[in-house]
DODO-384675 format. One record per residue (C-alpha): x, y, z. Coordinates in steps of 0.5 Angstrom, whole numbers, plus 500, padded with zeros to 3 digits. Layout:
// DODO-384675
XYZ ...
This chain:
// DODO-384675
116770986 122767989 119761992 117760985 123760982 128758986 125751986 125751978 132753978 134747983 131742979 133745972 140745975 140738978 137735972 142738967 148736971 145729971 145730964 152733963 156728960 152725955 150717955 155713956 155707952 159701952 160695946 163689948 169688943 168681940 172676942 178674936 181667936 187666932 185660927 190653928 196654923 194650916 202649915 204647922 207640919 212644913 217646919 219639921 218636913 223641911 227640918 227632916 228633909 234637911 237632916 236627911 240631906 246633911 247624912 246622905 251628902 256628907 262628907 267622904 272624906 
């Protein structure tokens, strides 16, 4: 009987620490790219309009 069970037991125990953690699954994240800003041209406009305002309304003293 022991020589029965003792390969059993091996095996039933090899097979469970096998398994013991689960399945591991692994996603690959996609991959997420900032889009060009659209208002990348209102920061200078505004700048220049600013520049402009600053000569044209200066001071006449």
């Amino acid at each position: 009987m022991k020589k029965f069970l003792a390969p059993m037991l091996a095996a039933t125990m090899i097979s469970s620490a096998a398994f013991a953690g689960g399945p591991v699954v692994v996603e690959e994240e996609p991959v997420v790219e900032a889009s060009s800003p659209r208002s990348g041209w209102i920061v200078p406009v505004v700048v220049g309009l600013v520049l402009i305002c600053a000569v044209a309304c200066g001071n006449d003293d």
